[in-house]
LOVO-513995 format. One record per residue (C-alpha): residue in one letter; z, x, y; residue number from 1. Coordinates in pm, whole numbers, plus 50000, padded with zeros to 5 digits. Each point is the difference from the previous one (the first is absolute). Layout:
BEGIN
(pt "A",(Z,X,Y),NUM)
...
% end
This chain:
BEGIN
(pt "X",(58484,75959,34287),1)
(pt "X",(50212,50287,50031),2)
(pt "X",(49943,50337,50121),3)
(pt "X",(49974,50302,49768),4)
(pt "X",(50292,50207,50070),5)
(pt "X",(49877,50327,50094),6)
(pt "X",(50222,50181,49758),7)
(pt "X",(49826,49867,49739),8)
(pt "X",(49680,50071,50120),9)
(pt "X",(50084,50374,50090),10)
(pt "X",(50144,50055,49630),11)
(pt "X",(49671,49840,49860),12)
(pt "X",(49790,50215,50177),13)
(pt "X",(50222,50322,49896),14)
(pt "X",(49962,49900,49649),15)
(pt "X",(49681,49974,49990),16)
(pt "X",(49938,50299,50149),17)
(pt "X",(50232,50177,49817),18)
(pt "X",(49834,49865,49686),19)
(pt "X",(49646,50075,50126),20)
(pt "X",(50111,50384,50046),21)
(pt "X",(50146,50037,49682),22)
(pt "X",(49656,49881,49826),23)
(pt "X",(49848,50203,50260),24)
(pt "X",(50203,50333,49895),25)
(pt "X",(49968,49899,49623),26)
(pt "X",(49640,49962,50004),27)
(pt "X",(49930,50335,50174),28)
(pt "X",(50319,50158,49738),29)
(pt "X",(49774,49850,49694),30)
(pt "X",(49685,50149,50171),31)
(pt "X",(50164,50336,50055),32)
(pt "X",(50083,49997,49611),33)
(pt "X",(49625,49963,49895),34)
(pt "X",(49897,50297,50239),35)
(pt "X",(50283,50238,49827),36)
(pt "X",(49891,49872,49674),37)
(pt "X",(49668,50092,50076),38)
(pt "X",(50074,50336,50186),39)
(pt "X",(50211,50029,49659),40)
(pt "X",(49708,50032,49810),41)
(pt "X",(49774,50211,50222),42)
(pt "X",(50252,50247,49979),43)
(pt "X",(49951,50001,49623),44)
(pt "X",(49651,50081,50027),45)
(pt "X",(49895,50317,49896),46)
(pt "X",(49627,50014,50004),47)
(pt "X",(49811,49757,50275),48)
(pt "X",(49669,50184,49990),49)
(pt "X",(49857,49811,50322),50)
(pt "X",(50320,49990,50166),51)
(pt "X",(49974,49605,49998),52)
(pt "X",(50341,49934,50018),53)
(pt "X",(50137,50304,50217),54)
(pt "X",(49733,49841,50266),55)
(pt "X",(50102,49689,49961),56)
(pt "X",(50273,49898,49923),57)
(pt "X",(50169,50125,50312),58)
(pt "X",(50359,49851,50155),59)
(pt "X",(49857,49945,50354),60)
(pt "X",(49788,49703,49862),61)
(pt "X",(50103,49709,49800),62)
(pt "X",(49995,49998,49596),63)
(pt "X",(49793,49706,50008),64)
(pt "X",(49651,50210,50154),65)
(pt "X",(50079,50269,49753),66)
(pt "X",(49732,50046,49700),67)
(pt "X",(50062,49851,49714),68)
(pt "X",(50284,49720,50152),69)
(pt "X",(49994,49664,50081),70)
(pt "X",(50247,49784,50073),71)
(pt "X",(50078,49677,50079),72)
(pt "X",(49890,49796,50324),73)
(pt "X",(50340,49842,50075),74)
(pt "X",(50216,50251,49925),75)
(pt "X",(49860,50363,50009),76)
(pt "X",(50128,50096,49654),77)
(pt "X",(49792,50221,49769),78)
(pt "X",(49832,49761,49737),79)
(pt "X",(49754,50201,49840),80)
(pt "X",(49994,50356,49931),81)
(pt "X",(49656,50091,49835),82)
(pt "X",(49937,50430,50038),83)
(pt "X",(49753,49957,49704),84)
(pt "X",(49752,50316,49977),85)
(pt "X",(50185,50203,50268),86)
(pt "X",(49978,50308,49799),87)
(pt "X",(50369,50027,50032),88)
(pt "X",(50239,50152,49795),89)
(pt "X",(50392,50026,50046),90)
(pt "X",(50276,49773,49847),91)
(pt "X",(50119,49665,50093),92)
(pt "X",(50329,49942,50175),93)
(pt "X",(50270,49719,49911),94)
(pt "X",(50015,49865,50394),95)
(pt "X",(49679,49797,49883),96)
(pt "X",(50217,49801,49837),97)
(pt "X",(50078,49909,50387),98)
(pt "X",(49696,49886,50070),99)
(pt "X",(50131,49629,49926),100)
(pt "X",(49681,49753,50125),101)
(pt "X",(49768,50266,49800),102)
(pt "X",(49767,49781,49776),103)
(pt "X",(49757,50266,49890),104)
(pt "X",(50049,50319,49896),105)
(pt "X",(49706,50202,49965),106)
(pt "X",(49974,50394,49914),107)
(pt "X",(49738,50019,49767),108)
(pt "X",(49775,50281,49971),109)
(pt "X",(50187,50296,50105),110)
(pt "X",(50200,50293,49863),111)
(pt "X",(50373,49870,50047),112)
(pt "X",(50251,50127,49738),113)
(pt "X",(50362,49988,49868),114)
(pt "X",(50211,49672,49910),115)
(pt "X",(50006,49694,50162),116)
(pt "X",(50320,49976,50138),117)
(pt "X",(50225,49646,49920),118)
(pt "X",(50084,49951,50387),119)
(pt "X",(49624,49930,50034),120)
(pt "X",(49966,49635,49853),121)
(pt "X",(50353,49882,50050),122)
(pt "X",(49991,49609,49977),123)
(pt "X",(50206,49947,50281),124)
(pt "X",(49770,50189,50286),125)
(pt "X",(49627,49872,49783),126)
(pt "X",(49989,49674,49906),127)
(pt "X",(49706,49952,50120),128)
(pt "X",(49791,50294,49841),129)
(pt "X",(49694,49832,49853),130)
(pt "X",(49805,50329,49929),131)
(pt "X",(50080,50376,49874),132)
(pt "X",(49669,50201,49928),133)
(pt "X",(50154,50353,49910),134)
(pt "X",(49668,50073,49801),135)
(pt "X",(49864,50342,49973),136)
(pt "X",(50235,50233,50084),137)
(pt "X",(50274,50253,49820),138)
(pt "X",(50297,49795,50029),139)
(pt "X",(50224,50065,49668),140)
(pt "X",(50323,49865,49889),141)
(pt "X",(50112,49691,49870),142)
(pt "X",(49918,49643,50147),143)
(pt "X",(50326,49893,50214),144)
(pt "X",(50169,49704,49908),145)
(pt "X",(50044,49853,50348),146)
(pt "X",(49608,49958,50029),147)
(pt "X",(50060,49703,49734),148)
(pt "X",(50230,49847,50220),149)
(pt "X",(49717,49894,50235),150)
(pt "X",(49911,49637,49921),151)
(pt "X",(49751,50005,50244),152)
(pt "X",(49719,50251,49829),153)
(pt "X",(49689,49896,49936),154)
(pt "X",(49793,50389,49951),155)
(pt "X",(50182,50278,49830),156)
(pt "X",(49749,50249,49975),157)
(pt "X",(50103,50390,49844),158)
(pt "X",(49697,50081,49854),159)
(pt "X",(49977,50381,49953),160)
(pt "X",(50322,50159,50031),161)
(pt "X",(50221,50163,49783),162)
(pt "X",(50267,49746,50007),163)
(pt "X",(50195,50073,49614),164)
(pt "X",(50288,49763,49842),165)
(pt "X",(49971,49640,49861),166)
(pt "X",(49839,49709,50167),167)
(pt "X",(50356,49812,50094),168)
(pt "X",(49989,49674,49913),169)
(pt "X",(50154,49865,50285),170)
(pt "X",(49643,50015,50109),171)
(pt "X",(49995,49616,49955),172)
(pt "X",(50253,49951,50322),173)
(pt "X",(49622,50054,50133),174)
(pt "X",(49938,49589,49948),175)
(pt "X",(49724,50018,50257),176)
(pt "X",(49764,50292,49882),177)
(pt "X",(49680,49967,49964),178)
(pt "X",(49838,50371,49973),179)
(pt "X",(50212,50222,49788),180)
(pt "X",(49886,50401,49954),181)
(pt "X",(50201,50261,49821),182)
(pt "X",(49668,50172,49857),183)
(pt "X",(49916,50382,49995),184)
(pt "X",(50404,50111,49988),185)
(pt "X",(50213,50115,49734),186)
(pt "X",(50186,49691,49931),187)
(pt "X",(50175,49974,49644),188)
(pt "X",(50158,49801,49786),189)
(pt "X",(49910,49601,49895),190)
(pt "X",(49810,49737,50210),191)
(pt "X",(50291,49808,50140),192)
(pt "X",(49980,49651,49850),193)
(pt "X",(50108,49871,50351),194)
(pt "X",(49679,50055,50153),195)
(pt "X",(49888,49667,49881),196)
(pt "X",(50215,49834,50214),197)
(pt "X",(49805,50119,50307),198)
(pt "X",(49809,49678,49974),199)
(pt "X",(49776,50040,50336),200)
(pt "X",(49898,50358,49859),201)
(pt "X",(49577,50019,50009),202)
(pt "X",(49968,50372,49965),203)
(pt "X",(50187,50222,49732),204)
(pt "X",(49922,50392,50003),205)
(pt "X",(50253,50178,49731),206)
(pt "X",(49678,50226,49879),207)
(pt "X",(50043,50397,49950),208)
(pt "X",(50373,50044,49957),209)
(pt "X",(50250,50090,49702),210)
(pt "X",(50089,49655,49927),211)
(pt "X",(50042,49892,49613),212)
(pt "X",(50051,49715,49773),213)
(pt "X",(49847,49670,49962),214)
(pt "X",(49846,49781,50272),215)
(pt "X",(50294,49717,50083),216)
(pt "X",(49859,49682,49934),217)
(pt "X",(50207,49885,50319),218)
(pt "X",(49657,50122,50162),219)
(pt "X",(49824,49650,49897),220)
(pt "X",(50243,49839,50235),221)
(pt "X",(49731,50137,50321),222)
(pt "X",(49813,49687,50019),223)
(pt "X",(49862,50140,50317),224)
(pt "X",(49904,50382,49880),225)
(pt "X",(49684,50087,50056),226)
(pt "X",(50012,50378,49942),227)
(pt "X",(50166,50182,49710),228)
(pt "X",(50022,50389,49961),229)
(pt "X",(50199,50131,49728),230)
(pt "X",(49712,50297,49940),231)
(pt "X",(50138,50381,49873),232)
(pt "X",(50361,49919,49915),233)
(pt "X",(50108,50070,49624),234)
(pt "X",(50042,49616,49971),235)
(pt "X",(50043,49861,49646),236)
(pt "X",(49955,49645,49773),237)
(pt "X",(49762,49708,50073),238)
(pt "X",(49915,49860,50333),239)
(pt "X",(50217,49673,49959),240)
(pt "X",(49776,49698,49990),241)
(pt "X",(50141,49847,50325),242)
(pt "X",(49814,50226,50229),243)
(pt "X",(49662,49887,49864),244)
(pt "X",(50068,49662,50132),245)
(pt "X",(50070,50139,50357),246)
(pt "X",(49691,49781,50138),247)
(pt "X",(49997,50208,50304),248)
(pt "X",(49911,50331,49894),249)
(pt "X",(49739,50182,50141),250)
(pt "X",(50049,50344,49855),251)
(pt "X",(50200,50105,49689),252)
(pt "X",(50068,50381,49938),253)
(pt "X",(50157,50167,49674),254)
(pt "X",(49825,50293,50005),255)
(pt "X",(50134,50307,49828),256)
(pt "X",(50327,49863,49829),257)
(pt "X",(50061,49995,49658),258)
(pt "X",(49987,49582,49958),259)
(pt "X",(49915,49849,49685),260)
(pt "X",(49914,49633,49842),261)
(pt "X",(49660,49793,50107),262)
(pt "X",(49873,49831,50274),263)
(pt "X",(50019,49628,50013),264)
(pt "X",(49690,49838,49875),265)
(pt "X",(49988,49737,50276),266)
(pt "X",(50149,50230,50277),267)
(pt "X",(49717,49886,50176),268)
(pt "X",(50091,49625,49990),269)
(pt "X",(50269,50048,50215),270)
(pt "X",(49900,50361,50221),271)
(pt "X",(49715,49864,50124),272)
(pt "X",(50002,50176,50344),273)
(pt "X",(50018,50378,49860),274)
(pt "X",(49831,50247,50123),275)
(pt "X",(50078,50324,49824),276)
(pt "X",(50168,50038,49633),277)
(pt "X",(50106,50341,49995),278)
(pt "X",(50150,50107,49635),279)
(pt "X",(49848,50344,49919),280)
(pt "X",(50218,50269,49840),281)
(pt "X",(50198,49780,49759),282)
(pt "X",(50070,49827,49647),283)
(pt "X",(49831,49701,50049),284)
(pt "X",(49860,49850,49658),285)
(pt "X",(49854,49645,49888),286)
(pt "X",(49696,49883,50105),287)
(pt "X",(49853,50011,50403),288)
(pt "X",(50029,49639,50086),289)
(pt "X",(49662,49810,49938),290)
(pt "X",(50059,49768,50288),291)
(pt "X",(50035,50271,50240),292)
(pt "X",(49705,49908,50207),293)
(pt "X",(50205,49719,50065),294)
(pt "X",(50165,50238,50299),295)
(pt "X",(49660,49961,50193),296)
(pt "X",(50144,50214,50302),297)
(pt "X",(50031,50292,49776),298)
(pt "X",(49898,50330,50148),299)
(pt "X",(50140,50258,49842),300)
(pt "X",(50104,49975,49679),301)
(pt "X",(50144,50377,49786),302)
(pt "X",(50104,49961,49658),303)
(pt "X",(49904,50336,49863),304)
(pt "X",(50251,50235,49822),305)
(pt "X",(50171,49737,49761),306)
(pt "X",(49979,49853,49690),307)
(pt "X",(49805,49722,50055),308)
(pt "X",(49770,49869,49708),309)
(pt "X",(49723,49777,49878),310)
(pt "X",(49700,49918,50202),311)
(pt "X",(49943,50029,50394),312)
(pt "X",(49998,49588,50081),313)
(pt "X",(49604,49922,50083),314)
(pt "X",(50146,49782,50239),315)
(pt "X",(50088,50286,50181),316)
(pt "X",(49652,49992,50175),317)
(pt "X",(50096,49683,50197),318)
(pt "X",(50227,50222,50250),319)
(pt "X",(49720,50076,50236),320)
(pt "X",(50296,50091,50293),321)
(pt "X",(50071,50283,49776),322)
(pt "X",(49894,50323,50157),323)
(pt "X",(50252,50278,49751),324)
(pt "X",(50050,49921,49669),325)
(pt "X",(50181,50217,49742),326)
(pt "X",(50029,49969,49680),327)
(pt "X",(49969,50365,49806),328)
(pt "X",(50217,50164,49758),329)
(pt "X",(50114,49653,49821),330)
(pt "X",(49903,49888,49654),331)
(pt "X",(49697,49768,50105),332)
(pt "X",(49671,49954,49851),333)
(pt "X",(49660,49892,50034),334)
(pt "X",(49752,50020,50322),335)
(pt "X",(50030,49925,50354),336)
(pt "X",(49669,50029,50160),337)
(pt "X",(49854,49603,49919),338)
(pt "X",(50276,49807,50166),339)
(pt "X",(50117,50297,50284),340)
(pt "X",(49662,49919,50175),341)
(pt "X",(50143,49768,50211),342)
(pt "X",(50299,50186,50142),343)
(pt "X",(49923,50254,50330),344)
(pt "X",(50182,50296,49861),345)
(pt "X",(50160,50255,50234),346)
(pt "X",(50122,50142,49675),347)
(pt "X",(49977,49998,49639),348)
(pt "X",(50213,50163,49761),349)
(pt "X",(49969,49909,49648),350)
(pt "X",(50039,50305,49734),351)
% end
């Protein structure tokens, strides 16, 4: 066998460590870019009332001991940022858009403010964001585009904000959602019709916003939605027939719209599983469906402040999980007390 020729050898070796270095040098250059991204956003904090982060998040340890961060075992990047109920207020800087292994984003519960700037959900450096809980601040503005871009996204939670503008419809670029909450903002404009693509979606929140028109009847595409909150919107027409056949439902909220038409008279057939049928504050008419005992998991059920007529199903008694039931300030008749004996009533409204 021939001997290696030690030229050969001696190249290999350089090679190799020249390539080892390089990773080396790009590794800590990658882990430098979290720590100014993070630095980047301490600096934008205004208010940090138990100085958590002025503590803590100090440049003479590494990011990944620092509150609120985690990284990744192999390679030390920032993963998940969750500085939920901090107390802190400030604004949010683009260089977390840097932060390119980040999977969660968490900042619920605080007092951040002002727009969310594009550079922070760029596709290219977040493609594998799976959560963004933004919930309870003062954040205002319109959604960015680029936050549509991510594939990935499986939570997009703004609850109570004052985010303003149209729901974008390139919302269904989102193919893997599964919790979707735009509630308590000052979104206008139409439902987008896109949103019943989002076939993985189990939670939709669109309650207490500015948002008009009819309900799309793309929404009865959700085979998997369990939760639907369309509550104090000016929202207009019938509920379209296909979301009553969303078998999965566990809670169904119009409340405080100005929706017309009747409910199904078999709704129950194919809802079996819900647990609250919230419709107060409307134009509902016809007839309350006699086979709504049918929904046995029923718990709360409000009805009151609509149009409905005729008399209050007897059947009605058979919902013994029912612990709120509303039904005042319709069009009913007769009496209640003989076939209410069996339900354990938290509360009882019935004018």
């Amino acid at each position: 066998m021939a001997k290696n020729n030690p030229l050969i050898v001696i190249i290999t070796v350089f090679l190799v460590l020249s390539l080892m270095l390089s990773l080396v040098k790009a590794a800590a250059t990658n882990v430098t870019t979290d720590q100014h991204a993070l630095l980047a956003l301490k600096d934008r904090i205004k208010y940090d009332p138990t100085n958590l982060l002025d503590k803590n998040w100090s440049t003479s340890t590494s990011i990944c001991t620092w509150i609120g961060v985690t990284c990744g075992v192999h390679h030390h990047r920032v993963t998940i940022l969750n500085i939920s109920y901090f107390g802190l207020a400030g604004t949010l800087p683009p260089q977390l858009g840097n932060l390119s292994f980040l999977q969660v984003l968490a900042i619920g519960n605080n007092s951040f403010s002002g727009s969310l700037p594009d550079e922070l959900f760029f596709l290219r450096n977040l493609s594998s964001l799976r959560v963004v809980d933004l919930s309870y601040n003062q954040l205002s503005g319109t959604i960015p585009s680029s936050i549509f871009q991510i594939s990935s996204l499986e939570r997009l939670d703004l609850t109570s904000n004052m985010f303003n503008g149209q729901i974008p419809s390139t919302i269904s670029k989102c193919q893997q959602l599964q919790m979707l909450s735009l509630a308590y903002n000052n979104f206008t404009g139409y439902i987008p019709k896109e949103i019943g693509n989002l076939t993985m979606l189990k939670e939709l929140y669109l309650g207490i916003n500015e948002l008009q028109g009819e309900i799309p009847h793309e929404l009865g595409n959700l085979a998997k939605l369990e939760i639907l909150t369309l509550a104090s919107n000016t929202l207009t027409g019938t509920i379209p027939s296909t979301i009553f056949n969303l078998s999965s439902l566990r809670s169904m909220g119009f409340t405080n719209n100005s929706l017309t038409g009747n409910l199904p008279p078999e709704m129950c057939q194919y809802i079996p599983a819900l647990q609250r049928l919230t419709m107060s504050l409307n134009q509902f008419t016809g007839r309350i469906p006699v086979n709504l005992w049918r929904c046995r998991n029923l718990q709360i059920v409000s009805l009151s402040y609509n149009q409905f007529e005729g008399s209050i199903p007897r059947d009605i008694g058979n919902l013994t999980s029912v612990n709120q039931l509303f039904l005042g300030f319709n069009n009913l008749k007769g009496t209640v007390q003989a076939f209410l004996s069996n339900i354990n009533l938290f509360a009882l409204f019935i004018a």
